[in-house]
PyMOL Python script that loads the backbone (N, CA, C, O; Angstrom):
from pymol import cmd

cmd.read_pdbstr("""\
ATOM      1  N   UNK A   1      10.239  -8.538  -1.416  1.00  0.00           N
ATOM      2  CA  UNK A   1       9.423  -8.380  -2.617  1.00  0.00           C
ATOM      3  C   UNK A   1       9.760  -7.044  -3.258  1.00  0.00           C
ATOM      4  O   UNK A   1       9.995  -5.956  -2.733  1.00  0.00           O
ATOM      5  N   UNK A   2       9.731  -7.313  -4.186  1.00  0.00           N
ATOM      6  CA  UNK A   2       9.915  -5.786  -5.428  1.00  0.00           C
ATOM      7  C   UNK A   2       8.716  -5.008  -5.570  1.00  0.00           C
ATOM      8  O   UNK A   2       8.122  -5.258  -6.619  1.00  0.00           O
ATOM      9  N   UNK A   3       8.086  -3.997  -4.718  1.00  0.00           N
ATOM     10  CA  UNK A   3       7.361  -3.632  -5.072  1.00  0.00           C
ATOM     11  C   UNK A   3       6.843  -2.623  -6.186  1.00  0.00           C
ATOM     12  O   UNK A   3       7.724  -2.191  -6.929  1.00  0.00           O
ATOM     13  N   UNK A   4       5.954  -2.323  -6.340  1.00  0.00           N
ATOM     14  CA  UNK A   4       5.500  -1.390  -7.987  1.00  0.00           C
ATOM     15  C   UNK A   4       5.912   0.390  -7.863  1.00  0.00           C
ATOM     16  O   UNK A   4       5.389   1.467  -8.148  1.00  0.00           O
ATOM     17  N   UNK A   5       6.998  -0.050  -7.341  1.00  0.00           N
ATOM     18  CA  UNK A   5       7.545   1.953  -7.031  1.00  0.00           C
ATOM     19  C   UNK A   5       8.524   2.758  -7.368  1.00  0.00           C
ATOM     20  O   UNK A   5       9.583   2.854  -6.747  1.00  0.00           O
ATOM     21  N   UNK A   6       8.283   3.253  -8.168  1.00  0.00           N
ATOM     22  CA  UNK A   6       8.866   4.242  -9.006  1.00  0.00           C
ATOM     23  C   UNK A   6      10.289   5.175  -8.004  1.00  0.00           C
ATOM     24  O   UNK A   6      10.543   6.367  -7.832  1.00  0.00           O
ATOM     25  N   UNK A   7      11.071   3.594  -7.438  1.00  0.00           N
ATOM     26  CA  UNK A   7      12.269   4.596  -6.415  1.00  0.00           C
ATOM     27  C   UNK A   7      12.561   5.569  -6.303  1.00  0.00           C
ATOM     28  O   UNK A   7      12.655   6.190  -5.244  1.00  0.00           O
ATOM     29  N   UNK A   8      12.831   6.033  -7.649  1.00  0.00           N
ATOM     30  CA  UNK A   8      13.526   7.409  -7.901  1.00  0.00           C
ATOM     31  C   UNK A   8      12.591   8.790  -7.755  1.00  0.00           C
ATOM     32  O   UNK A   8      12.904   9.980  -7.699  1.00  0.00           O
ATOM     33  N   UNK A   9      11.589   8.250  -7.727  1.00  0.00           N
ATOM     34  CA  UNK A   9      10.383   9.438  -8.058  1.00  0.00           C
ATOM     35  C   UNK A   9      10.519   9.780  -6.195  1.00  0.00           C
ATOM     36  O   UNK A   9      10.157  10.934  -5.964  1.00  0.00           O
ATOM     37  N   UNK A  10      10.753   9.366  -5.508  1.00  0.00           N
ATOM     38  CA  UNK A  10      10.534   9.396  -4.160  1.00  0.00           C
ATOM     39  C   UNK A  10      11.709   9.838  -3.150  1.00  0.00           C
ATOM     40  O   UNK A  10      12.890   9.788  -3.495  1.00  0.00           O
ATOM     41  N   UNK A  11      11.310  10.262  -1.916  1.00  0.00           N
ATOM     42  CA  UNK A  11      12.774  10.488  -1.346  1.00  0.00           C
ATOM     43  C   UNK A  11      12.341   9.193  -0.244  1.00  0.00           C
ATOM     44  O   UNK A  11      11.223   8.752   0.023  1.00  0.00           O
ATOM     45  N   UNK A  12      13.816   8.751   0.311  1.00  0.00           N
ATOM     46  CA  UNK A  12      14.128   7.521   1.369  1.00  0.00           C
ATOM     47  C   UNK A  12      12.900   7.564   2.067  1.00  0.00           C
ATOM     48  O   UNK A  12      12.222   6.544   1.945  1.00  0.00           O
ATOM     49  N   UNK A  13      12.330   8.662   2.918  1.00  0.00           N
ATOM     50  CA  UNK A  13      11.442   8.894   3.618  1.00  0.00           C
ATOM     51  C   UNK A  13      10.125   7.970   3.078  1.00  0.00           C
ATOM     52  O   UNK A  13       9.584   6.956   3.521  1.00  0.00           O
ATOM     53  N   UNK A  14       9.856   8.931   1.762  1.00  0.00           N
ATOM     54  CA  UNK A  14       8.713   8.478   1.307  1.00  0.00           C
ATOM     55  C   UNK A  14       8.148   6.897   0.869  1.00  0.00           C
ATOM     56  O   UNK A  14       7.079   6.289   0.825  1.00  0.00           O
ATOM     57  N   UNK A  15       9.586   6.664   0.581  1.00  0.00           N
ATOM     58  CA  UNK A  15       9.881   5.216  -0.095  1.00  0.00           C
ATOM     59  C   UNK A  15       9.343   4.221   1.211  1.00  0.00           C
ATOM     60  O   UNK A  15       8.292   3.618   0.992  1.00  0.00           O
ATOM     61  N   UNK A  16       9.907   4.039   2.373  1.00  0.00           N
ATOM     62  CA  UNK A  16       9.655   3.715   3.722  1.00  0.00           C
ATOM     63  C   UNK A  16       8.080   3.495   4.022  1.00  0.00           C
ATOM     64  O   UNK A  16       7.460   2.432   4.061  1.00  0.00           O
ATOM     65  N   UNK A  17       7.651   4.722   4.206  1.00  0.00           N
ATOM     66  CA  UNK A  17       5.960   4.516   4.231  1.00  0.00           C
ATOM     67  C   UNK A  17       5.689   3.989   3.152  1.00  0.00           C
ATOM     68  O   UNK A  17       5.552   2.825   3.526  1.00  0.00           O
ATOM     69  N   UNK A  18       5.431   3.977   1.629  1.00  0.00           N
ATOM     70  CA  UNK A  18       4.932   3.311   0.745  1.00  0.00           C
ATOM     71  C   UNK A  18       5.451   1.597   0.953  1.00  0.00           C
ATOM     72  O   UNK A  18       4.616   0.695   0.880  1.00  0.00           O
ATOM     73  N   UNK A  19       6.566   1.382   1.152  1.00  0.00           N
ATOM     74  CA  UNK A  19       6.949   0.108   1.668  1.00  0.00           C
ATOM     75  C   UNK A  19       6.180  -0.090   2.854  1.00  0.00           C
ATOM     76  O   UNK A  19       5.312  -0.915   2.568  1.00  0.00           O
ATOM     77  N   UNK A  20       6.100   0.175   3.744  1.00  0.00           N
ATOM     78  CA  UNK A  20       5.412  -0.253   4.562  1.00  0.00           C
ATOM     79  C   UNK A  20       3.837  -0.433   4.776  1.00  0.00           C
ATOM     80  O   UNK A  20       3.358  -1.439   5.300  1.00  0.00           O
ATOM     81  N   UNK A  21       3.225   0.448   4.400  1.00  0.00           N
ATOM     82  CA  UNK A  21       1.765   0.147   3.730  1.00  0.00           C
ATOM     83  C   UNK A  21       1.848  -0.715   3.448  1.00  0.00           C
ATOM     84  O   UNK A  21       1.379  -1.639   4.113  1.00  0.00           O
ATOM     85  N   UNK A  22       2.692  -0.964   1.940  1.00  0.00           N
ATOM     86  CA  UNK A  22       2.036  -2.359   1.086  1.00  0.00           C
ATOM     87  C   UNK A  22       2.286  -4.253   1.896  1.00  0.00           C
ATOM     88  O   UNK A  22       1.734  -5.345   1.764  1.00  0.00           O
ATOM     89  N   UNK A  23       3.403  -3.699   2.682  1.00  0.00           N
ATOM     90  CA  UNK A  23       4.302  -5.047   3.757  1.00  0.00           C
ATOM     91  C   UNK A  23       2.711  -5.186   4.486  1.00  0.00           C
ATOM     92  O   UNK A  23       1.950  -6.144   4.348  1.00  0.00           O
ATOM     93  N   UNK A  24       2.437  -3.806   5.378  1.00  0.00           N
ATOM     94  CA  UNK A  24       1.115  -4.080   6.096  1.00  0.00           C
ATOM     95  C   UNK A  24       0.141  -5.025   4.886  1.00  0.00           C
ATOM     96  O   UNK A  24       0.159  -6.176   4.452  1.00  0.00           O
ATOM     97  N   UNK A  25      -0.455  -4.116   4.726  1.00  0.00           N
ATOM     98  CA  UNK A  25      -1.676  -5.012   3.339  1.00  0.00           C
ATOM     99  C   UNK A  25      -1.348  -6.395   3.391  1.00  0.00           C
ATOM    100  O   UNK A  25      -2.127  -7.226   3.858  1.00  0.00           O
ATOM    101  N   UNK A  26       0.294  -6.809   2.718  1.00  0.00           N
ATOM    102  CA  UNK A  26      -0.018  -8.099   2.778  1.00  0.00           C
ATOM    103  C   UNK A  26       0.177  -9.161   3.852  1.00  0.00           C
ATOM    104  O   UNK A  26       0.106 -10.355   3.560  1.00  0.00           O
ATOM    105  N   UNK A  27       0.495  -8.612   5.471  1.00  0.00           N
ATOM    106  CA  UNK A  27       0.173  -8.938   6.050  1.00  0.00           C
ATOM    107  C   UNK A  27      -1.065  -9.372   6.779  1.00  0.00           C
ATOM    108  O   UNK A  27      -1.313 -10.400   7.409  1.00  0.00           O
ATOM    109  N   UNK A  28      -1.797  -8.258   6.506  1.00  0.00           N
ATOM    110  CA  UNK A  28      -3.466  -7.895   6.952  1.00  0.00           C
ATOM    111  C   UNK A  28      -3.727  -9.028   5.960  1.00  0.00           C
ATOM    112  O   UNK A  28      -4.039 -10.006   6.640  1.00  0.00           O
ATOM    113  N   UNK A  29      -3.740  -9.300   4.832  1.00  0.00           N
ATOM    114  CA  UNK A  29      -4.673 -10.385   4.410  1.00  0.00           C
ATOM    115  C   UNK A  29      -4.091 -11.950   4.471  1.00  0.00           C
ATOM    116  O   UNK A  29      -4.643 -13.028   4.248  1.00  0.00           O
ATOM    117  N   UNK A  30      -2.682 -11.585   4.887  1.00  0.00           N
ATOM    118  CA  UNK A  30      -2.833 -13.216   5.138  1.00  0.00           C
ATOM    119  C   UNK A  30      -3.364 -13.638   6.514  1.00  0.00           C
ATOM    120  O   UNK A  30      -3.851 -14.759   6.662  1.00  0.00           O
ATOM    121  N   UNK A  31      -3.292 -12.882   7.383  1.00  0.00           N
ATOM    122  CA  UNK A  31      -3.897 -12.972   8.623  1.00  0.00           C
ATOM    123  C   UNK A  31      -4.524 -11.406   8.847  1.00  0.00           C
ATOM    124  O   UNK A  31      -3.775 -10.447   8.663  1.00  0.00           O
ATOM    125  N   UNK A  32      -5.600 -11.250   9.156  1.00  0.00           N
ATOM    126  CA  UNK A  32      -6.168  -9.882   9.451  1.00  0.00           C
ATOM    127  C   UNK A  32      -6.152  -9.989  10.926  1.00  0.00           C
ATOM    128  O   UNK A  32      -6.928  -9.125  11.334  1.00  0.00           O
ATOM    129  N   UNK A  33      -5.504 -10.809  12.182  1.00  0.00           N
ATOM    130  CA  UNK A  33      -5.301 -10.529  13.181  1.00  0.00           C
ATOM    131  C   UNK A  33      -3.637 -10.345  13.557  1.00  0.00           C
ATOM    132  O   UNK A  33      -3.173 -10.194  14.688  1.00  0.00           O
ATOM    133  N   UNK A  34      -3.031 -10.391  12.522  1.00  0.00           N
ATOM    134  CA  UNK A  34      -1.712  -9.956  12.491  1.00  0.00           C
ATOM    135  C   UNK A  34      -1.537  -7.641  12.741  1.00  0.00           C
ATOM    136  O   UNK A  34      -0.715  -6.944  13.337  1.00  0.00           O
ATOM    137  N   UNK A  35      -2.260  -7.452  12.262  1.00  0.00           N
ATOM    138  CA  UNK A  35      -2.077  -6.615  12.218  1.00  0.00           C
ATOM    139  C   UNK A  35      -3.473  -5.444  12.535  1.00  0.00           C
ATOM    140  O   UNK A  35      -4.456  -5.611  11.813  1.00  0.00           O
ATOM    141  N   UNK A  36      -3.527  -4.488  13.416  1.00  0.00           N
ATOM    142  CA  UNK A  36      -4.731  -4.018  13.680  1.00  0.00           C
ATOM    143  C   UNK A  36      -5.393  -3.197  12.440  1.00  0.00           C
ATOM    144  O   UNK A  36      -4.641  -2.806  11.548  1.00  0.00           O
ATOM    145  N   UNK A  37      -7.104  -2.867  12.353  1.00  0.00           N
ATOM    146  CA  UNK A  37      -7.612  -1.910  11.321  1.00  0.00           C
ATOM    147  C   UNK A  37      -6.605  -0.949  11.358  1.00  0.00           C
ATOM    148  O   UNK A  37      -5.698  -0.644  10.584  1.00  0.00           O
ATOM    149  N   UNK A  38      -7.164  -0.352  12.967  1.00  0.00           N
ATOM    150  CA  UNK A  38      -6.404   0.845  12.723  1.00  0.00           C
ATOM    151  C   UNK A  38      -5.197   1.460  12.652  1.00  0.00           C
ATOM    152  O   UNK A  38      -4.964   2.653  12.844  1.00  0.00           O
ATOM    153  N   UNK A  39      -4.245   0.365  12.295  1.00  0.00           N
ATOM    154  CA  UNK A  39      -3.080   0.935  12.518  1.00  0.00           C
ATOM    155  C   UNK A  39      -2.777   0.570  10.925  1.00  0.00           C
ATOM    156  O   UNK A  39      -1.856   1.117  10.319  1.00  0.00           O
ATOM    157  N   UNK A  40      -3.794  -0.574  10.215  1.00  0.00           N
ATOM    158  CA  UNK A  40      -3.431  -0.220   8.348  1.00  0.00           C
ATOM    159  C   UNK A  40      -4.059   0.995   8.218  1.00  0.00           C
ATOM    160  O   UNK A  40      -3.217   1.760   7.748  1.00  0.00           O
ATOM    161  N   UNK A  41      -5.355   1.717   8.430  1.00  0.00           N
ATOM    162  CA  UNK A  41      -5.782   3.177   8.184  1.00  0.00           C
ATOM    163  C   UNK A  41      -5.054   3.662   8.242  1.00  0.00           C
ATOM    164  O   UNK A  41      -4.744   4.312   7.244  1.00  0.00           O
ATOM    165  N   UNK A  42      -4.181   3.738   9.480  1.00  0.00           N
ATOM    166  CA  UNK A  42      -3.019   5.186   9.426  1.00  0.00           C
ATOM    167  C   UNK A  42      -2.357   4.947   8.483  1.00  0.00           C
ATOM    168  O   UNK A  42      -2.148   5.815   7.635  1.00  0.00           O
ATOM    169  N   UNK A  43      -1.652   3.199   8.348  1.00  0.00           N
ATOM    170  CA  UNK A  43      -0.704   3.236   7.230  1.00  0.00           C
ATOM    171  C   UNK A  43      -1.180   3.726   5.510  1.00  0.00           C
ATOM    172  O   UNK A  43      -0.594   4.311   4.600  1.00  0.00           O
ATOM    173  N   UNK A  44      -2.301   3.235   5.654  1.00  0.00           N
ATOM    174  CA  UNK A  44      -2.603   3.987   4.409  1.00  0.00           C
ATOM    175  C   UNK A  44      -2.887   5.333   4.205  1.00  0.00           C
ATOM    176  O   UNK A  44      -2.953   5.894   3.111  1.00  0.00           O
ATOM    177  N   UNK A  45      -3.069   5.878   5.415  1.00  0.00           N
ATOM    178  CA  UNK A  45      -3.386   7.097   5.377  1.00  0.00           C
ATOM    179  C   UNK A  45      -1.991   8.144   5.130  1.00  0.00           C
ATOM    180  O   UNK A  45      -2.021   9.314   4.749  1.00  0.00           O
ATOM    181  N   UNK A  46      -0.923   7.409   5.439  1.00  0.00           N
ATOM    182  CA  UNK A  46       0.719   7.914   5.204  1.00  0.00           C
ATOM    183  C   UNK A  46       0.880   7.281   3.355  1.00  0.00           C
ATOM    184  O   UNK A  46       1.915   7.748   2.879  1.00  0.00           O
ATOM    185  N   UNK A  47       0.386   6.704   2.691  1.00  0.00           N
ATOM    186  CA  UNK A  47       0.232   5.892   1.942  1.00  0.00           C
ATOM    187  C   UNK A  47      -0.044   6.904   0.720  1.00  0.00           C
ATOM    188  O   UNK A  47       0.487   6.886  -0.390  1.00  0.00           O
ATOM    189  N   UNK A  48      -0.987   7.765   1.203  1.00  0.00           N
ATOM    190  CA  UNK A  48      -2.198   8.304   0.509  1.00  0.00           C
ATOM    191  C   UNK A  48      -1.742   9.672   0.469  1.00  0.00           C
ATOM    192  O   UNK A  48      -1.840  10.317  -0.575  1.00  0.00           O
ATOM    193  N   UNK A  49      -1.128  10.293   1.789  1.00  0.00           N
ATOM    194  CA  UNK A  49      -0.052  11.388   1.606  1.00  0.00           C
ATOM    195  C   UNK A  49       0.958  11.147   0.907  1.00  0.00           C
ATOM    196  O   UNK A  49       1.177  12.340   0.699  1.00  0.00           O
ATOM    197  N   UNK A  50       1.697  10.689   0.409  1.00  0.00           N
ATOM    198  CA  UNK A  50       2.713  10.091  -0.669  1.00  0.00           C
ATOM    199  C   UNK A  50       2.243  10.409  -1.604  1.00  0.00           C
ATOM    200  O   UNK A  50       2.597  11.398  -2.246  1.00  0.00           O
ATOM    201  N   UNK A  51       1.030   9.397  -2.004  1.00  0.00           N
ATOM    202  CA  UNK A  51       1.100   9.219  -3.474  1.00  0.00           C
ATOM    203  C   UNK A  51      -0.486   9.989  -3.784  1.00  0.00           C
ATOM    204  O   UNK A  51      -1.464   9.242  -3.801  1.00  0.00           O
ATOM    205  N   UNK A  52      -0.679  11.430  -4.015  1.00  0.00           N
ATOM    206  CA  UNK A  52      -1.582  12.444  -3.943  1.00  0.00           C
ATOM    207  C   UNK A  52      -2.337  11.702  -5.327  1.00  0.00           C
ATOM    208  O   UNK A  52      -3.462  11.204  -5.368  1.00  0.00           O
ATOM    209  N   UNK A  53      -1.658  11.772  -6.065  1.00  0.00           N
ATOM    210  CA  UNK A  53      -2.015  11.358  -7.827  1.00  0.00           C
ATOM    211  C   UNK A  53      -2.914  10.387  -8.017  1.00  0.00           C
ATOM    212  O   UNK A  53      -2.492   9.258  -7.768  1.00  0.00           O
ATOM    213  N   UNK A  54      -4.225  10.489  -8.448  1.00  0.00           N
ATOM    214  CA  UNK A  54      -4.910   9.031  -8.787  1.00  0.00           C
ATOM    215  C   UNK A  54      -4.492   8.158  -9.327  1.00  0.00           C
ATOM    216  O   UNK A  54      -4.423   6.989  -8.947  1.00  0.00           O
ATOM    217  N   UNK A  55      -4.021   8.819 -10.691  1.00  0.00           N
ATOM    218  CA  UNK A  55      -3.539   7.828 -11.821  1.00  0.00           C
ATOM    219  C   UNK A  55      -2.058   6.662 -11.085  1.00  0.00           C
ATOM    220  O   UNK A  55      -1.910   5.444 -11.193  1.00  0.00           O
ATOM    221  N   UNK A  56      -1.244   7.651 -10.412  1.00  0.00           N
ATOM    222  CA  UNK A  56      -0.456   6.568  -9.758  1.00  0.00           C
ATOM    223  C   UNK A  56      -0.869   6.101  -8.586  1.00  0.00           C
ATOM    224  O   UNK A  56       0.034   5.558  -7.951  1.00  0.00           O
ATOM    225  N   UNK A  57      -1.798   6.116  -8.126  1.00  0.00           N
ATOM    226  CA  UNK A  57      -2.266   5.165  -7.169  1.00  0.00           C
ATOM    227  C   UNK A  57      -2.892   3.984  -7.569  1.00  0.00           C
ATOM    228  O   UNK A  57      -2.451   2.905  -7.175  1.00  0.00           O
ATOM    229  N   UNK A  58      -3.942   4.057  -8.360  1.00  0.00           N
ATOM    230  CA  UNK A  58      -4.178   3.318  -9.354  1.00  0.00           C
ATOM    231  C   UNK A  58      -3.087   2.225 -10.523  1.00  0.00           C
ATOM    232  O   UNK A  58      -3.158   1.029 -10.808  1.00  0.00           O
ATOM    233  N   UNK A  59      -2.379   3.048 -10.846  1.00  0.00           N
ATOM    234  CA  UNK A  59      -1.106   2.242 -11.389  1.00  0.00           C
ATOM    235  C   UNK A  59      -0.386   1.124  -9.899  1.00  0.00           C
ATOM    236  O   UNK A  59       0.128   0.010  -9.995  1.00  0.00           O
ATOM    237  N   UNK A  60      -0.516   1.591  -9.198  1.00  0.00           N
ATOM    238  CA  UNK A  60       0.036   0.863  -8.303  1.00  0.00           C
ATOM    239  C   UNK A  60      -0.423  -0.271  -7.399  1.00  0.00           C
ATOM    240  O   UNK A  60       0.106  -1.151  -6.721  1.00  0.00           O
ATOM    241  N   UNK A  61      -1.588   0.131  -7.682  1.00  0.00           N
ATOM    242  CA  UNK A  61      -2.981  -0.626  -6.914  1.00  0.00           C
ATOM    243  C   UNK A  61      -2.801  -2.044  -7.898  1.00  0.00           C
ATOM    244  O   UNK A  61      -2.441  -3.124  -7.429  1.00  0.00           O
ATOM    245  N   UNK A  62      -3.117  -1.821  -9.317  1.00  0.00           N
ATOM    246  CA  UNK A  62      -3.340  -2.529 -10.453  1.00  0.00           C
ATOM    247  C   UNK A  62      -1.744  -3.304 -10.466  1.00  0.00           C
ATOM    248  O   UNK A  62      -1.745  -4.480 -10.830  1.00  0.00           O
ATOM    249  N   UNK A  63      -0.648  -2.795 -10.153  1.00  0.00           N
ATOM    250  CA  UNK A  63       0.796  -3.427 -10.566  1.00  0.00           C
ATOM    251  C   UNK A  63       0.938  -4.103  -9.185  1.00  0.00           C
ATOM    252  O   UNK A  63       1.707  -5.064  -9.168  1.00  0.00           O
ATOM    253  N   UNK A  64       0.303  -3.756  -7.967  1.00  0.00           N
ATOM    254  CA  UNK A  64       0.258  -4.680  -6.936  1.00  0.00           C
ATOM    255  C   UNK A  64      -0.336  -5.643  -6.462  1.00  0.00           C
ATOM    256  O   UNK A  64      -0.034  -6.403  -5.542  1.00  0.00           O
ATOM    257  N   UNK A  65      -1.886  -5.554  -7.641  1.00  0.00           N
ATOM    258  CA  UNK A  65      -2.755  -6.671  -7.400  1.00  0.00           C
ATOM    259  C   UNK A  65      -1.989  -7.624  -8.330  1.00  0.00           C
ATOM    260  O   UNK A  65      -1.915  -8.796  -7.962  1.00  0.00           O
ATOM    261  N   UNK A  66      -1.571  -7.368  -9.167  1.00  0.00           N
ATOM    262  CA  UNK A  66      -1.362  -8.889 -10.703  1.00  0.00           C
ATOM    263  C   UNK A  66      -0.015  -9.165  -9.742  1.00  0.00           C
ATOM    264  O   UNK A  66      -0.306 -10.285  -9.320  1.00  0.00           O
ATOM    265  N   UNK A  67       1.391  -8.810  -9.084  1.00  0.00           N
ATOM    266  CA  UNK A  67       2.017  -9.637  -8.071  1.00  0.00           C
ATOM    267  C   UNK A  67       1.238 -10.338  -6.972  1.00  0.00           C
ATOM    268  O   UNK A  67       1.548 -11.516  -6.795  1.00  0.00           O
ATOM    269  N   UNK A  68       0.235  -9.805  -6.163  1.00  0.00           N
ATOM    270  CA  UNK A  68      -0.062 -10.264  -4.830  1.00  0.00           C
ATOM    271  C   UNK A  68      -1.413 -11.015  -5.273  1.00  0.00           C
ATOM    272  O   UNK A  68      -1.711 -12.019  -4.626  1.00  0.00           O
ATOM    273  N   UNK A  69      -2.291 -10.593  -6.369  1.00  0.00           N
ATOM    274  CA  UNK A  69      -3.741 -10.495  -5.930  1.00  0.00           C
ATOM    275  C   UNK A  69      -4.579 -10.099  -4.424  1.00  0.00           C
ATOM    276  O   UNK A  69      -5.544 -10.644  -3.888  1.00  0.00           O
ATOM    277  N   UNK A  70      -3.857  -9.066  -4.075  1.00  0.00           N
ATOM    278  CA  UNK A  70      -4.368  -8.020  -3.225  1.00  0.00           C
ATOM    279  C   UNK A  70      -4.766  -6.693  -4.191  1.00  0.00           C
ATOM    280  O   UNK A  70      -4.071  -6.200  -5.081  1.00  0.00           O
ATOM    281  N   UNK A  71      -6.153  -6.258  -3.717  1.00  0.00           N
ATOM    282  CA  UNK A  71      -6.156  -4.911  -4.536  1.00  0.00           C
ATOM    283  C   UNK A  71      -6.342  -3.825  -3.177  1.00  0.00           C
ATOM    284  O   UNK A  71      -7.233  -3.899  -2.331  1.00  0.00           O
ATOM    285  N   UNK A  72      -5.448  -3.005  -3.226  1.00  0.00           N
ATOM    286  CA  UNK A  72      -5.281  -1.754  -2.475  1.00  0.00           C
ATOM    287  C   UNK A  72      -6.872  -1.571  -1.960  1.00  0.00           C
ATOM    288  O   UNK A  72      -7.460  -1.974  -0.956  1.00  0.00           O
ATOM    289  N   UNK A  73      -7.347  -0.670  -3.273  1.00  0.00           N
ATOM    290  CA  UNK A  73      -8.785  -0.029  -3.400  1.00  0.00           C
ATOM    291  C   UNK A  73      -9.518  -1.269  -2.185  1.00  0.00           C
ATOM    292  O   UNK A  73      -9.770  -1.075  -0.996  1.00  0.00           O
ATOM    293  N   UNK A  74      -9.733  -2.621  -3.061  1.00  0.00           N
ATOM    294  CA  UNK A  74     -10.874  -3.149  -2.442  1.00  0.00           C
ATOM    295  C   UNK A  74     -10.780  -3.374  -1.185  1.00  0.00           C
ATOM    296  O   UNK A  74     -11.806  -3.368  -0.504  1.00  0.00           O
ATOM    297  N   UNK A  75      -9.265  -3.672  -0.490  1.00  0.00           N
ATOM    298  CA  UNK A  75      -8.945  -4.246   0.950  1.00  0.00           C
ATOM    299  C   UNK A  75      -9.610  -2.719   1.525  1.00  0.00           C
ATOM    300  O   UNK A  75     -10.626  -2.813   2.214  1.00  0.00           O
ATOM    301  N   UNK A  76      -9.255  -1.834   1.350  1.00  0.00           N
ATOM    302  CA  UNK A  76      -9.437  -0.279   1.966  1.00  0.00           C
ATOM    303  C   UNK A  76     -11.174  -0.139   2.262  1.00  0.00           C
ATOM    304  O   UNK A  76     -11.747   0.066   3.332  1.00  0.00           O
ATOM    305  N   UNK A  77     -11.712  -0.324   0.966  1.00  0.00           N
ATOM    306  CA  UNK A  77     -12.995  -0.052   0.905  1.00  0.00           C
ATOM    307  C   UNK A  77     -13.771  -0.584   2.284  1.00  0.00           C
ATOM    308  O   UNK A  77     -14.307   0.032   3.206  1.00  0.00           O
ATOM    309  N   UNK A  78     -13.534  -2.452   1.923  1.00  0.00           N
ATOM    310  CA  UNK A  78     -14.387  -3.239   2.711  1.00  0.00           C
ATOM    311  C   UNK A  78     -13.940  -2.667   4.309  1.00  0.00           C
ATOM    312  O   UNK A  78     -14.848  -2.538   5.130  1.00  0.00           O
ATOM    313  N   UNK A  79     -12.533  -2.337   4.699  1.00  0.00           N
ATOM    314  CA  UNK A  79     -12.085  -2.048   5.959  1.00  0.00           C
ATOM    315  C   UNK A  79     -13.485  -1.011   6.574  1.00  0.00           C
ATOM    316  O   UNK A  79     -13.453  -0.543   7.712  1.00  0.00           O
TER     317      UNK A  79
END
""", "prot")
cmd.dss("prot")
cmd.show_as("cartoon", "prot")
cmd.util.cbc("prot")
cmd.orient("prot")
C-alpha cells in the first residue's frame, strides 16, 4: 500500500517506523488479536516521535482514513 508520506521529508529510519505503525493499525483492526495493545502503543508511540507536528499528523490521519477507513486518532483514543 502507498501510504500518505511525504518520503522525502523523512530519513530511511524514520520512514520504517511510520510504515510500520500504519501496517500495525491495519492489522489491529482487521483482527485486534493479530497484534498486541501494547505493542501498537509503542508503535505509535515511535509514530508520534516522527511526526511531532499536529497539522501533519492530522493530514495523515485524514489521508489514511479516506484509503483505509481507519482513523489513527479514533483507533488510539478507544485503545
Amino acid at each position: 500500500m502507498d501510504y500518505p508520506i511525504d518520503y522525502e521529508q523523512y530519513t530511511i529510519e524514520e520512514i520504517i517506523l511510520l510504515v510500520s505503525f500504519l501496517s500495525d493499525l491495519e492489522r489491529y483492526k482487521e483482527n485486534p488479536k493479530q497484534i498486541d495493545q501494547a505493542d501498537l502503543k509503542k508503535s505509535y508511540a515511535s509514530f508520534k516521535r516522527v511526526i511531532n507536528n499536529m497539522s501533519e499528523e492530522k493530514r495523515i490521519d485524514q489521508a489514511f482514513e479516506k484509503q483505509t477507513n481507519i482513523s489513527i486518532y479514533k483507533t488510539m483514543k478507544a485503545l
